[in-house]
N, CA, C and O atoms as a CHARMM CRD file, in Angstrom:
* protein
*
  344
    1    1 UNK  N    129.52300 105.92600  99.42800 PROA 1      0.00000
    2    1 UNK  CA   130.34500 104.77300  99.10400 PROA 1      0.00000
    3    1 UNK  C    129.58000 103.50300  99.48100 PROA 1      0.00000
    4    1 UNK  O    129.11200 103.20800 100.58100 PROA 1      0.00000
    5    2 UNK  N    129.54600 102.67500  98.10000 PROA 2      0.00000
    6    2 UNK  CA   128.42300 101.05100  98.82100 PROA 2      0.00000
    7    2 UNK  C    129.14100 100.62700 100.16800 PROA 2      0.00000
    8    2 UNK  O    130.23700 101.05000 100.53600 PROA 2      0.00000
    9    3 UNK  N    128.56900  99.97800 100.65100 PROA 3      0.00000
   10    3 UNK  CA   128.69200  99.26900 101.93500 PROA 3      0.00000
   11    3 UNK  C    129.07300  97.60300 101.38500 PROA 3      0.00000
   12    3 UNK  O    128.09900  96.85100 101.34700 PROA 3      0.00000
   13    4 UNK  N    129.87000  97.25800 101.13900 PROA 4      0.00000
   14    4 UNK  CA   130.27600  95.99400 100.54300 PROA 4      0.00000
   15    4 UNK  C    130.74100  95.09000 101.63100 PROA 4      0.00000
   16    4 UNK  O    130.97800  95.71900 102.66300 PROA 4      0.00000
   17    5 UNK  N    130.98000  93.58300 101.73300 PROA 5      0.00000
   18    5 UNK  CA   130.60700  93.12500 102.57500 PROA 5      0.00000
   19    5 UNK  C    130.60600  91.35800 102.12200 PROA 5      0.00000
   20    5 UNK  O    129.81200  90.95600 101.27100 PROA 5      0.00000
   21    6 UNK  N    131.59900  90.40500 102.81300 PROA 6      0.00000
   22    6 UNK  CA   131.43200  89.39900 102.33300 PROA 6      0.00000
   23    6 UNK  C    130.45900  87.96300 102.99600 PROA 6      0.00000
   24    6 UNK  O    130.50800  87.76900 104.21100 PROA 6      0.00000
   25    7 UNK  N    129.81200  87.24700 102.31500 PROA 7      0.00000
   26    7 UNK  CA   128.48700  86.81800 102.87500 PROA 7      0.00000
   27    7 UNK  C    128.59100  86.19500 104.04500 PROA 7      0.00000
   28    7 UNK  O    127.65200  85.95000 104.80200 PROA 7      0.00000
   29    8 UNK  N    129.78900  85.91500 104.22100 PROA 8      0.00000
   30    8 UNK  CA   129.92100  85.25800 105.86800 PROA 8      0.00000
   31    8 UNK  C    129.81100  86.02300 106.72300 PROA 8      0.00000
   32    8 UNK  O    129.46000  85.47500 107.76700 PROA 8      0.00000
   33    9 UNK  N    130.00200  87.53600 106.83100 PROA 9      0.00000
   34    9 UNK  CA   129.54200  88.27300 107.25500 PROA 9      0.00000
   35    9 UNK  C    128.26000  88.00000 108.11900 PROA 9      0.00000
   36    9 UNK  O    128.26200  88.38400 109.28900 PROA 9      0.00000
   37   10 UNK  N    127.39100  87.48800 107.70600 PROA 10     0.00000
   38   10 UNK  CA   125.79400  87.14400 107.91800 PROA 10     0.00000
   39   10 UNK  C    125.43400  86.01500 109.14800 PROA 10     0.00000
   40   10 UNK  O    124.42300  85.74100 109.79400 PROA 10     0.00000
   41   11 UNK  N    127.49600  85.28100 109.07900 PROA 11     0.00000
   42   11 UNK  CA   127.36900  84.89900 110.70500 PROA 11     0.00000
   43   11 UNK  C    126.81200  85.59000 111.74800 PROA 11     0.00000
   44   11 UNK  O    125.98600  85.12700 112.53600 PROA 11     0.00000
   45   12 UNK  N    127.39900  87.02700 111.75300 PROA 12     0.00000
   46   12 UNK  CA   127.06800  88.07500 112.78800 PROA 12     0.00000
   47   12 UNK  C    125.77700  88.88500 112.26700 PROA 12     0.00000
   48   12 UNK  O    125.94300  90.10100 112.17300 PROA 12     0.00000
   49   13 UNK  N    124.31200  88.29300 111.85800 PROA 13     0.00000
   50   13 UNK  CA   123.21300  88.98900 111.18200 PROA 13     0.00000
   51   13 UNK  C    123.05500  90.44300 111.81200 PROA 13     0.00000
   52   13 UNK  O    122.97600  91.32900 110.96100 PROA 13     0.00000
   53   14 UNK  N    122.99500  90.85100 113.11000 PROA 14     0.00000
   54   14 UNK  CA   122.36800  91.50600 113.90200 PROA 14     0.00000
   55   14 UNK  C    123.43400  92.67500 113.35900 PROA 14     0.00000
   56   14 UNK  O    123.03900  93.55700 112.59500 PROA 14     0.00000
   57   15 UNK  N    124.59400  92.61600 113.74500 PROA 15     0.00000
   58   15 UNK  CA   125.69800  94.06900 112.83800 PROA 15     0.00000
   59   15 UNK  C    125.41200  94.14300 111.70300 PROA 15     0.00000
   60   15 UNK  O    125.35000  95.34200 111.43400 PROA 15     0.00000
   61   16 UNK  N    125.15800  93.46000 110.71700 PROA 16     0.00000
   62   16 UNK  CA   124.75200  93.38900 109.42000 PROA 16     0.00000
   63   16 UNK  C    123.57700  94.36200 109.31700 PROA 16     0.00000
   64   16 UNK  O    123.76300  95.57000 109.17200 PROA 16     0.00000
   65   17 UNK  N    122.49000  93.86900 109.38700 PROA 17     0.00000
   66   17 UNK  CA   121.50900  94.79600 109.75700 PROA 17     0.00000
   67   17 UNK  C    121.35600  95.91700 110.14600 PROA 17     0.00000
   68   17 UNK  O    120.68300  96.78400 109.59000 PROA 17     0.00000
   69   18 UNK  N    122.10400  96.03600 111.36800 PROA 18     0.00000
   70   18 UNK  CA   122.46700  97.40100 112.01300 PROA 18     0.00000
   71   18 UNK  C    123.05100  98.66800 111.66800 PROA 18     0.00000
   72   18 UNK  O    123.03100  99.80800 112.13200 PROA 18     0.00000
   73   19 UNK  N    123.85300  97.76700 110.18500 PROA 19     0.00000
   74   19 UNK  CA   124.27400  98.91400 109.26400 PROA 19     0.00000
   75   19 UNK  C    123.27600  99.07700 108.21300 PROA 19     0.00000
   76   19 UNK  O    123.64500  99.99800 107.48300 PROA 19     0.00000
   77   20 UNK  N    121.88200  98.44700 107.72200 PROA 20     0.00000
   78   20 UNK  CA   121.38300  98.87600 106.66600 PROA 20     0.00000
   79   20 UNK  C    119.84800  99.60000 107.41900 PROA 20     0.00000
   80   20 UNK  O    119.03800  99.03700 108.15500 PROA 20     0.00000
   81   21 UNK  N    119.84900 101.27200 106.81700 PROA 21     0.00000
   82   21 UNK  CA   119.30700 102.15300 106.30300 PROA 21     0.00000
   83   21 UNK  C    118.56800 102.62100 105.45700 PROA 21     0.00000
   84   21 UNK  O    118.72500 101.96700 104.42700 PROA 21     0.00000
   85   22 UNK  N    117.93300 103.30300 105.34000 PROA 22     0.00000
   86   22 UNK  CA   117.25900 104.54400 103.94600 PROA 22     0.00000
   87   22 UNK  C    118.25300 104.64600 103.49900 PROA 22     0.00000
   88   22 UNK  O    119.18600 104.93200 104.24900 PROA 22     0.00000
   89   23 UNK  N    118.49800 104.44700 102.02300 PROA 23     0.00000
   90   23 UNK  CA   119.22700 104.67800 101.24800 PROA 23     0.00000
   91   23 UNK  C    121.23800 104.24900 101.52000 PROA 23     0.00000
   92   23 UNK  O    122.25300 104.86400 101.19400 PROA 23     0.00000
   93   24 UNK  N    121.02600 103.00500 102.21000 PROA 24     0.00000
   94   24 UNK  CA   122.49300 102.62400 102.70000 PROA 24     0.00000
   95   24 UNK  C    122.28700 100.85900 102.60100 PROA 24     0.00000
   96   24 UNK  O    122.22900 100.09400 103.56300 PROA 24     0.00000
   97   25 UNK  N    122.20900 100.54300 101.31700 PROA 25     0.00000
   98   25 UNK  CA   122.23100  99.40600 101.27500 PROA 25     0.00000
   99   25 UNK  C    123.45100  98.85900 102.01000 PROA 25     0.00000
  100   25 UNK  O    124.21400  99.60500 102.62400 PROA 25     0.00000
  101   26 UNK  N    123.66100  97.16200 101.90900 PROA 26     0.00000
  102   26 UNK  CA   124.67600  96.38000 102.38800 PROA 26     0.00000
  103   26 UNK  C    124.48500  95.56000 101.14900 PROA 26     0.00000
  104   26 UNK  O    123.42600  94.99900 100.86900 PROA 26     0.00000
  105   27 UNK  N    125.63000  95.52400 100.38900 PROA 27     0.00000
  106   27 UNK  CA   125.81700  94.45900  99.38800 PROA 27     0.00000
  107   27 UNK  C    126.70600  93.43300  99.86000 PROA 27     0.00000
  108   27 UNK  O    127.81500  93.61900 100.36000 PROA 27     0.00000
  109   28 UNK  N    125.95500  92.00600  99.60200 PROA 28     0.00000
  110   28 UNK  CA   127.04000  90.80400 100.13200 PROA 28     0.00000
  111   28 UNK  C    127.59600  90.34500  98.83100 PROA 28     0.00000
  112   28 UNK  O    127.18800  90.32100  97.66900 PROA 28     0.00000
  113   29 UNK  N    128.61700  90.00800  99.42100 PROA 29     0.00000
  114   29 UNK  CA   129.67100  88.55900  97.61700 PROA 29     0.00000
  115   29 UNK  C    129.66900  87.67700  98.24400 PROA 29     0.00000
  116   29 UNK  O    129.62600  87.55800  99.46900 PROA 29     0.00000
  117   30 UNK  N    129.71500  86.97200  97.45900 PROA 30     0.00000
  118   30 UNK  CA   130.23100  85.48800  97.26700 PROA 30     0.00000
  119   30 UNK  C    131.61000  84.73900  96.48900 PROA 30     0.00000
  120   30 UNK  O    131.50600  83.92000  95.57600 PROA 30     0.00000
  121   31 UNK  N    132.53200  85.08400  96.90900 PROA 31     0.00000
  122   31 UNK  CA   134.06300  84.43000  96.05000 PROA 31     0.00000
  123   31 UNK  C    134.09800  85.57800  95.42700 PROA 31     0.00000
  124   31 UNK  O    133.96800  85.51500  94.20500 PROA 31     0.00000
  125   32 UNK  N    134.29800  87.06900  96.11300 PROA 32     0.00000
  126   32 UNK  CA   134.04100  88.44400  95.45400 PROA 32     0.00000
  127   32 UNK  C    133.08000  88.76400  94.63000 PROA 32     0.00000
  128   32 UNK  O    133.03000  89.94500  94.28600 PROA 32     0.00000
  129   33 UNK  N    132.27400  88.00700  94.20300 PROA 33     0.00000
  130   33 UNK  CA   131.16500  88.66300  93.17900 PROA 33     0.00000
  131   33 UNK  C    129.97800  89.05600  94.19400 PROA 33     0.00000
  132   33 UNK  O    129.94000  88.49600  95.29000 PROA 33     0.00000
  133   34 UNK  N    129.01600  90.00700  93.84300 PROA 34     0.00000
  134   34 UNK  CA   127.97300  90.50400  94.31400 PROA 34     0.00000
  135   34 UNK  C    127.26500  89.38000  93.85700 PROA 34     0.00000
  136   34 UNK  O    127.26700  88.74300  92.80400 PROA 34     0.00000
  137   35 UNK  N    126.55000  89.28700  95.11000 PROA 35     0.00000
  138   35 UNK  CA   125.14400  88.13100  95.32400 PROA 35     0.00000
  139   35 UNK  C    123.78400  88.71200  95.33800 PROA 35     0.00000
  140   35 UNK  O    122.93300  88.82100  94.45500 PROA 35     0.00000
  141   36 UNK  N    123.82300  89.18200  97.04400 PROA 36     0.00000
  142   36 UNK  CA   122.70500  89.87100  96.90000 PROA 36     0.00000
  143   36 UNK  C    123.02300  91.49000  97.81100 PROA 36     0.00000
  144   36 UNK  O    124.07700  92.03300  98.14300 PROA 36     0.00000
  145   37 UNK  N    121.53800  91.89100  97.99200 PROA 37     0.00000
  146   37 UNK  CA   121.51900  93.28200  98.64600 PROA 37     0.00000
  147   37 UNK  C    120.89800  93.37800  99.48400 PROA 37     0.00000
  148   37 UNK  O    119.80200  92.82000  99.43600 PROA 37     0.00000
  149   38 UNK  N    121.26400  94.10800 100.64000 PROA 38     0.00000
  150   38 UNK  CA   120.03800  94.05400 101.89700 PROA 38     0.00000
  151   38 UNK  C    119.68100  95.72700 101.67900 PROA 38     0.00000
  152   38 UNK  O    120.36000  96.73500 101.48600 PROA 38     0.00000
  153   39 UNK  N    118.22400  95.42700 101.82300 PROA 39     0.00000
  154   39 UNK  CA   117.55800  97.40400 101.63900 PROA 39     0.00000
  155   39 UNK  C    116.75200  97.50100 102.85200 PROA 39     0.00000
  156   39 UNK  O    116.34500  96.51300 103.46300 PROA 39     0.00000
  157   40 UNK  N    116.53200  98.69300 103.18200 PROA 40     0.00000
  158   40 UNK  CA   115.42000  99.22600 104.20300 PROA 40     0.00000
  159   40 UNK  C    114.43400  98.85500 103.66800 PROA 40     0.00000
  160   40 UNK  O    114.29400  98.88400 102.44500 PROA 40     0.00000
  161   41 UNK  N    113.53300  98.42100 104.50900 PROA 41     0.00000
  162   41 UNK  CA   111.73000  97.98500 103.66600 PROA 41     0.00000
  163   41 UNK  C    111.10300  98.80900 103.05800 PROA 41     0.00000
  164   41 UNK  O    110.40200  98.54500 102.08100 PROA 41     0.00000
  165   42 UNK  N    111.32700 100.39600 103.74900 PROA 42     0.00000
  166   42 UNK  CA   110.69900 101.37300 103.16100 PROA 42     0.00000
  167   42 UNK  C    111.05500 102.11200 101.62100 PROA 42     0.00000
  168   42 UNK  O    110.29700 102.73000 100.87300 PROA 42     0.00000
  169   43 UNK  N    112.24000 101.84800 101.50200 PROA 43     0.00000
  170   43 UNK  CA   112.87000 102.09500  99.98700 PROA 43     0.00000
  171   43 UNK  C    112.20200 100.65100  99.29400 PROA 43     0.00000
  172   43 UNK  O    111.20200 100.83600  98.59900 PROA 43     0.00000
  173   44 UNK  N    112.54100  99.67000  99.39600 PROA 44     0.00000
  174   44 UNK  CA   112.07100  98.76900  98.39500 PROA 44     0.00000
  175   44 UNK  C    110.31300  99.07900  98.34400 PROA 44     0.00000
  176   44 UNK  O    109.67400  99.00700  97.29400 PROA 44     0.00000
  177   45 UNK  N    109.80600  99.37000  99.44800 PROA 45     0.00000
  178   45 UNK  CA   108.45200 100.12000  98.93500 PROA 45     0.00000
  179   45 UNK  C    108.29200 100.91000  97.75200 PROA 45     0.00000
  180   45 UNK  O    107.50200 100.64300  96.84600 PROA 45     0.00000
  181   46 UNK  N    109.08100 101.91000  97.79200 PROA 46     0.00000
  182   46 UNK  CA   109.23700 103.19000  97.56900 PROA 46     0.00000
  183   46 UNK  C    109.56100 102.69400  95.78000 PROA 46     0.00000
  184   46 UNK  O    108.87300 103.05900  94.82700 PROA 46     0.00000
  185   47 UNK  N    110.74500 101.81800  95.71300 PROA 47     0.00000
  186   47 UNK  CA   111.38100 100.87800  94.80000 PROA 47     0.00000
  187   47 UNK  C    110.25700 100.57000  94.21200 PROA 47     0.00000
  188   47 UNK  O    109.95100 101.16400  93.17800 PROA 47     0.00000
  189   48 UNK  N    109.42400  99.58600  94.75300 PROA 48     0.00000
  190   48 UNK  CA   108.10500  98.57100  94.10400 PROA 48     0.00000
  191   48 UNK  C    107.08600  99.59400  93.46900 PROA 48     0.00000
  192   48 UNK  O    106.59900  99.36300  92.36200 PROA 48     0.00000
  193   49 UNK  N    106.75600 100.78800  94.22300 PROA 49     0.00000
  194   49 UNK  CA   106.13500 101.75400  93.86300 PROA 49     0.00000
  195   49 UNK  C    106.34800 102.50100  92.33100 PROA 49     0.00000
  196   49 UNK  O    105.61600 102.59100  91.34500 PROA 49     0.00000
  197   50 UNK  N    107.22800 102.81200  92.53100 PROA 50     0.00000
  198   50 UNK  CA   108.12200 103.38900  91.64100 PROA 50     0.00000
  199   50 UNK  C    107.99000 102.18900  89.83300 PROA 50     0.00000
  200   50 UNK  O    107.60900 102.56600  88.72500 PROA 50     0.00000
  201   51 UNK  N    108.34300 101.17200  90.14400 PROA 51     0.00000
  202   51 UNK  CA   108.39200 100.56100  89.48000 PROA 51     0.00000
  203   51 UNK  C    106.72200  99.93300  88.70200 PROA 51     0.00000
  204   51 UNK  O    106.52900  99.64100  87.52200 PROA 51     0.00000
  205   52 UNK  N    106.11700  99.90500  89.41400 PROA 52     0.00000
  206   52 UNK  CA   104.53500  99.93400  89.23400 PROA 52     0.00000
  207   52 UNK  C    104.43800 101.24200  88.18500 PROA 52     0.00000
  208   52 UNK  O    104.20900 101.17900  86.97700 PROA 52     0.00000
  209   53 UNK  N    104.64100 102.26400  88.87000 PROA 53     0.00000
  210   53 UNK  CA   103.99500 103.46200  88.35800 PROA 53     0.00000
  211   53 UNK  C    104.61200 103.30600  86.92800 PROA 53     0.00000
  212   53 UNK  O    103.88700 103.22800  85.93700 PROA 53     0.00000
  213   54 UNK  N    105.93200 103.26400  86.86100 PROA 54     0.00000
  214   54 UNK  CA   106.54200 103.06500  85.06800 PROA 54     0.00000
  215   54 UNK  C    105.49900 102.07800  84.35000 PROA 54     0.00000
  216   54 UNK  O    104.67100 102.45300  83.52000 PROA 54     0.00000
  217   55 UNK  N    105.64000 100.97300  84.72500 PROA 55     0.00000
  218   55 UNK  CA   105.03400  99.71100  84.07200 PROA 55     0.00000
  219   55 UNK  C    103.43900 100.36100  83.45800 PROA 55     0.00000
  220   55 UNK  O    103.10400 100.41500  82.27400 PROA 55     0.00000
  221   56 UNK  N    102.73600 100.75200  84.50300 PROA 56     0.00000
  222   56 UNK  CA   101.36400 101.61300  84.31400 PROA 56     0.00000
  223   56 UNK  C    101.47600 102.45200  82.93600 PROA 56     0.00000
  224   56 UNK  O    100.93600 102.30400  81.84000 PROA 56     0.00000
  225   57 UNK  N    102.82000 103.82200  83.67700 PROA 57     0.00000
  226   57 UNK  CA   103.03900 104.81900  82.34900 PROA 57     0.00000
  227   57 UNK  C    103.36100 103.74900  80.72800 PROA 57     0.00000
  228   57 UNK  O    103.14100 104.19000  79.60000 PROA 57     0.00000
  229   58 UNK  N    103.72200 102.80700  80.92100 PROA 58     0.00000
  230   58 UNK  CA   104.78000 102.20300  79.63800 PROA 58     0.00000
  231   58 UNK  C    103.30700 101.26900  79.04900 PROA 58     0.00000
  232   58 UNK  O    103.38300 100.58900  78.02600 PROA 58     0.00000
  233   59 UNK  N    102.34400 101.34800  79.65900 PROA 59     0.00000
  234   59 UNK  CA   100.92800 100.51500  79.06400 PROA 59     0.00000
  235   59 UNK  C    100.26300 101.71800  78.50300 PROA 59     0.00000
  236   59 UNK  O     99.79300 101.75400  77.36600 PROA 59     0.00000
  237   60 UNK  N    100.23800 103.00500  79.61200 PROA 60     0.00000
  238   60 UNK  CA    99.57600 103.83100  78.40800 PROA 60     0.00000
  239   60 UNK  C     99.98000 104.49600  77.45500 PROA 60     0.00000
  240   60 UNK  O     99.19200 104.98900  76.64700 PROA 60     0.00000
  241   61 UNK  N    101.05100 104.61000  77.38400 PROA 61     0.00000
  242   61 UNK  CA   102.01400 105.03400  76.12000 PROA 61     0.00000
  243   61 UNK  C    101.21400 104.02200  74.77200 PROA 61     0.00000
  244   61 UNK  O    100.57900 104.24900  73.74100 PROA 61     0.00000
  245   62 UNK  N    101.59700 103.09100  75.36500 PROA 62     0.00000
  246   62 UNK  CA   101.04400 102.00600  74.33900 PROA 62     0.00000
  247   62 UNK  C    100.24800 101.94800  73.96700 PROA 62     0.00000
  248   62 UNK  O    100.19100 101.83900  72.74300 PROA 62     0.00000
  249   63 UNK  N     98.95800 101.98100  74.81200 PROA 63     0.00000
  250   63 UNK  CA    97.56700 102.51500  74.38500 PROA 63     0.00000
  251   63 UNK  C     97.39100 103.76000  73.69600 PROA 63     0.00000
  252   63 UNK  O     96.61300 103.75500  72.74200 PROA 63     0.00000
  253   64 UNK  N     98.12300 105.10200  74.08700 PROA 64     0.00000
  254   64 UNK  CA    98.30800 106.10400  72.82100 PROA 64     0.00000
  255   64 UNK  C     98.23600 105.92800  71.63200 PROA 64     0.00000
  256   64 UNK  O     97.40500 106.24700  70.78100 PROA 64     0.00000
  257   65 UNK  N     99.89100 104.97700  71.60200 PROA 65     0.00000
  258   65 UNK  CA   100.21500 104.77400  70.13400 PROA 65     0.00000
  259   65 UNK  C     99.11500 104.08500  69.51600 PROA 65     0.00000
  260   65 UNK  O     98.70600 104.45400  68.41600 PROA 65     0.00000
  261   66 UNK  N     98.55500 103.03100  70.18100 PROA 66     0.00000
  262   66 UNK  CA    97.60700 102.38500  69.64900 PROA 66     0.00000
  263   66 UNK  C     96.57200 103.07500  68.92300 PROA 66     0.00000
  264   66 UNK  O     96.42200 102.88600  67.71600 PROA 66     0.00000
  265   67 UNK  N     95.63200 104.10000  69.78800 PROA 67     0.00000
  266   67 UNK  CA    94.49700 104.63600  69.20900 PROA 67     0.00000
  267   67 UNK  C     95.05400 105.94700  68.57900 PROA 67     0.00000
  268   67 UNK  O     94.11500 106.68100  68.27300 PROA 67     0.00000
  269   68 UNK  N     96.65600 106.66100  68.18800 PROA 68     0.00000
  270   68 UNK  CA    96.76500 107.26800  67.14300 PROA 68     0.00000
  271   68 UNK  C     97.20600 106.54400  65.97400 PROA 68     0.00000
  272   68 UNK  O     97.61400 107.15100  64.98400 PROA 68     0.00000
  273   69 UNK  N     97.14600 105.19400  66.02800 PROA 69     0.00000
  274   69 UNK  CA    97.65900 104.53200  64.89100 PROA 69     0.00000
  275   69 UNK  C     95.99300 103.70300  64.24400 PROA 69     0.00000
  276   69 UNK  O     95.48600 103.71600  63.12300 PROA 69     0.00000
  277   70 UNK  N     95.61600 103.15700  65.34600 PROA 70     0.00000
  278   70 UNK  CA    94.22500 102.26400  64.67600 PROA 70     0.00000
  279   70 UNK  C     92.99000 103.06200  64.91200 PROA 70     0.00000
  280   70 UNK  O     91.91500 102.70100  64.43400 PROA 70     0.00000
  281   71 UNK  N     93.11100 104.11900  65.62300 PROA 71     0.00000
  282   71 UNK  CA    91.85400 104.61900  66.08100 PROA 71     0.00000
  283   71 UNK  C     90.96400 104.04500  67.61700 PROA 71     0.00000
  284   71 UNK  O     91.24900 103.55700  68.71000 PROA 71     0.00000
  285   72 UNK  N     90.01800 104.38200  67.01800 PROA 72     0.00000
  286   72 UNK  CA    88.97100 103.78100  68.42700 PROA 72     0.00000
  287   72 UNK  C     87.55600 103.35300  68.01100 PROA 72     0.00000
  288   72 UNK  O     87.16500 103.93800  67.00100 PROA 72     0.00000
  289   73 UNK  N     87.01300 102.79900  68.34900 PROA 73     0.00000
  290   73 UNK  CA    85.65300 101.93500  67.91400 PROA 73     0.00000
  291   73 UNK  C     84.83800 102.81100  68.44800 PROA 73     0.00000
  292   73 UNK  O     85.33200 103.70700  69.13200 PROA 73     0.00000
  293   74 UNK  N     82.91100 102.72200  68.18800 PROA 74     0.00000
  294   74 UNK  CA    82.31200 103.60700  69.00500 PROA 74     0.00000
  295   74 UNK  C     81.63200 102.71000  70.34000 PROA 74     0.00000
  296   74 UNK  O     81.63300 101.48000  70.32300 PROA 74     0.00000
  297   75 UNK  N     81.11600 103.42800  71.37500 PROA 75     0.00000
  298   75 UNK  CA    80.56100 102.07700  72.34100 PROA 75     0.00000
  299   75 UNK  C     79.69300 101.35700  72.17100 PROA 75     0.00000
  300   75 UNK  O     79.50100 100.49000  73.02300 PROA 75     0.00000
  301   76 UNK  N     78.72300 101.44400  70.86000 PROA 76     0.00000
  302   76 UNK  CA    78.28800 100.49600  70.26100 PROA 76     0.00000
  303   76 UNK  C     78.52700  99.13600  69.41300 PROA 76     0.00000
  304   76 UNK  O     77.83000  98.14000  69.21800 PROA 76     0.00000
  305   77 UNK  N     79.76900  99.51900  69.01100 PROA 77     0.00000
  306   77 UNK  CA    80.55500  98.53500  68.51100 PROA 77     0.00000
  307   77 UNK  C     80.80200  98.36700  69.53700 PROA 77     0.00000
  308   77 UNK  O     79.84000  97.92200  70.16300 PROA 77     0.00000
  309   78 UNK  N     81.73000  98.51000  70.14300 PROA 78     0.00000
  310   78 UNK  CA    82.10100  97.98700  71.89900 PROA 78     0.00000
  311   78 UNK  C     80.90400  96.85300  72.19100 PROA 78     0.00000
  312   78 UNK  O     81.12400  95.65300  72.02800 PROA 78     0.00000
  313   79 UNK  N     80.06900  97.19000  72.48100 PROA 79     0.00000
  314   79 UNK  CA    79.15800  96.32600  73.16600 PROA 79     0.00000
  315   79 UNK  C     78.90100  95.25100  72.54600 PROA 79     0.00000
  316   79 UNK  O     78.88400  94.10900  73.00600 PROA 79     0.00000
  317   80 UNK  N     78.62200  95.72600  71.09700 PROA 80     0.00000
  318   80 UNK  CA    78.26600  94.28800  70.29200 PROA 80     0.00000
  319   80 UNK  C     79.61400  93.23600  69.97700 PROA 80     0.00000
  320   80 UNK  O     79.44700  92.24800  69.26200 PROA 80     0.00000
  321   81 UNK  N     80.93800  93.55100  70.57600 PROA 81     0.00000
  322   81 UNK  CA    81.77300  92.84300  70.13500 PROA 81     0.00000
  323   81 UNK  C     82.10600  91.87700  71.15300 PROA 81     0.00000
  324   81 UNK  O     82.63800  90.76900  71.08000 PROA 81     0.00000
  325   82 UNK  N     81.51100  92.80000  72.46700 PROA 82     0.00000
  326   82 UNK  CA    81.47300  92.06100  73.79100 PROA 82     0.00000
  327   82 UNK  C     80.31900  91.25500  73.81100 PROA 82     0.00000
  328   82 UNK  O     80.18800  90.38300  74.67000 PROA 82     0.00000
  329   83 UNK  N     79.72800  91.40100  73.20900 PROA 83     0.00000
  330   83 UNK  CA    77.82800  91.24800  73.22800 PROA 83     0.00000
  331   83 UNK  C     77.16600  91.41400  74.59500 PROA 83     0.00000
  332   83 UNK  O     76.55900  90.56400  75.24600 PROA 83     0.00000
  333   84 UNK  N     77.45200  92.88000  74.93100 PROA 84     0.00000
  334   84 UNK  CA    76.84300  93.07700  76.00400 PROA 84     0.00000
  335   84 UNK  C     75.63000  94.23800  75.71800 PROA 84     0.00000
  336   84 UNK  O     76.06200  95.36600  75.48100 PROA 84     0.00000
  337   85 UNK  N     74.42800  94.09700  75.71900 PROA 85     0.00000
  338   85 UNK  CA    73.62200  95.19200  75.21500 PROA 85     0.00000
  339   85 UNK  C     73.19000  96.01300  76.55200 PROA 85     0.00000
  340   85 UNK  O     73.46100  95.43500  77.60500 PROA 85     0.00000
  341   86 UNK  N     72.56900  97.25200  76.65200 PROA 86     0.00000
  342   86 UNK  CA    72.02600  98.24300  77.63100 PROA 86     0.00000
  343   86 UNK  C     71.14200  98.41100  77.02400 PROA 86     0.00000
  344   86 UNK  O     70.28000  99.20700  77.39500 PROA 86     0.00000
């Protein structure tokens, strides 16, 4: 069950805190609406991580489609388009 919680709450920071955990957020409102969220550092790691790794997967997908749709150049073309010679 969220841990809900209204932002004045945050008078007393130190109980606030004291309740957030791995996986036990504290959501604050504002005039009842959700504002923000307090997380353990190690989940929003975990979070940021996570979210990296998609972004990564969702570029090479793209690059797939790409070279089963246009193909691929050889590294000679490569070079000369860069104009980098070996």
């Amino acid at each position: 069950m969220p841990n809900i919680k209204p932002i004045s709450d945050l008078r007393n920071y130190t109980a606030v805190i004291n309740e957030v955990s791995y996986g036990n957020r504290v959501y604050l409102t504002r005039n009842g609406y959700g504002q923000c969220a307090i997380i353990d550092i190690k989940e929003l790691d975990e979070i940021d991580k996570k979210l990296a790794l998609f972004h990564l997967m969702n570029k090479l997908n793209e690059a797939e489609l790409s070279i089963q749709q246009d193909g691929t150049i050889s590294s000679d073309d490569l070079e000369k388009e860069l104009g980098v010679q070996y």
